[in-house]
C-alpha positions in Angstrom: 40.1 15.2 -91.2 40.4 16.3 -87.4 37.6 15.9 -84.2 37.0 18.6 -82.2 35.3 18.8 -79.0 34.7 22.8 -78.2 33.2 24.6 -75.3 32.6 27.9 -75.0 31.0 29.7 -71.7 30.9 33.5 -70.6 32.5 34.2 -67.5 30.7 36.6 -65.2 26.7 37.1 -66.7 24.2 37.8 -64.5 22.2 34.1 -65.1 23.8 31.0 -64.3 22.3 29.9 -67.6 24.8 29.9 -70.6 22.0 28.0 -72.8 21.5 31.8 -75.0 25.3 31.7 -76.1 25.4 28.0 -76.5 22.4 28.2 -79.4 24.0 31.7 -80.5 27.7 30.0 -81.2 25.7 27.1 -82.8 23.9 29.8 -85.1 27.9 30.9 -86.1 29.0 26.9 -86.4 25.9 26.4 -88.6 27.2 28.9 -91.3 30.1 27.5 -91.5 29.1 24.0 -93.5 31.1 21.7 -91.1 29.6 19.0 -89.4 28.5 19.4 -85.8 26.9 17.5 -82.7 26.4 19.1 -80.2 26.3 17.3 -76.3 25.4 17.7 -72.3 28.9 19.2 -72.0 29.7 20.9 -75.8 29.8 20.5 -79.1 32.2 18.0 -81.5 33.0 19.2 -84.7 34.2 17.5 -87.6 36.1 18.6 -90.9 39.4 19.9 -92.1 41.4 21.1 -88.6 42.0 25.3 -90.1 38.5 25.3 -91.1 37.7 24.3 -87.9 39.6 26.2 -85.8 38.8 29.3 -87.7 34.9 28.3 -86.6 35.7 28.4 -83.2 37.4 31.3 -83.3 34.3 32.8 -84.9 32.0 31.0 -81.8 34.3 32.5 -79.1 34.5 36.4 -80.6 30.9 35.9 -81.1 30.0 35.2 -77.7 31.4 38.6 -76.5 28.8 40.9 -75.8 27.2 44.0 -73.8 27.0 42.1 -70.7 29.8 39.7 -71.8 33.4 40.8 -71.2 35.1 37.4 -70.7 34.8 34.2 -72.6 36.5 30.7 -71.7 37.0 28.2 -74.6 38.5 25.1 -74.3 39.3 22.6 -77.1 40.4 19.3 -77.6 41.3 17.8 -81.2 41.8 14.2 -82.0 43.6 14.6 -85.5 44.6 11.5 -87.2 47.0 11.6 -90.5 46.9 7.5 -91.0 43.1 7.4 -91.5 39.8 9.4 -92.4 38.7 10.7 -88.7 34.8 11.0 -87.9 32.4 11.3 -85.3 30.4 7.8 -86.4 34.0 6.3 -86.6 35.2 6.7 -83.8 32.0 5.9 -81.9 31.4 2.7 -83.9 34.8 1.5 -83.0 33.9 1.5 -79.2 30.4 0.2 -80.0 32.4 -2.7 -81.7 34.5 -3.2 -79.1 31.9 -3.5 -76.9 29.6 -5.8 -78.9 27.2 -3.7 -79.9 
């Protein structure tokens, strides 16, 4: 099971808002099953890395639009092979760490 932290933000609208594409991609991540949370600065995705990765590929073609001719995406995956990855897991080990 991988982590993934995804971003995805039109280049070039006419609002400095993006909040409209955020919910829309969160609309395409919600059909998908996988777990999701999303933050202040994206979204971290949990679940079997293709599945994932398919997801986002689904977030980032959705975001095109009318008044939407370039999207950036970035992603960052923490996939571990010697354990079961997740989002409480890996918080809960910092929390631990920190005595909490």
């Amino acid at each position: 099971m991988a982590v993934v932290q995804v971003s995805v933000v039109p280049v070039g609208t006419s609002s400095a808002s993006i909040s409209e594409h955020v919910a829309h991609c969160l609309d395409v991540l919600e059909s998908t099953g996988l777990r999701f949370e999303l933050n202040p600065m994206g979204t971290a995705i949990e679940g079997d890395l293709r599945e994932i990765l398919e997801a986002i590929a689904r977030m980032h073609e959705s975001t095109f639009g009318e008044h939407v001719v370039r999207v950036l995406t970035t992603v960052v995956i923490d996939d571990r092979r010697d354990k079961e990855l997740t989002m409480a897991g890996k918080l809960g080990a910092v929390r631990k760490r920190r005595g909490r």
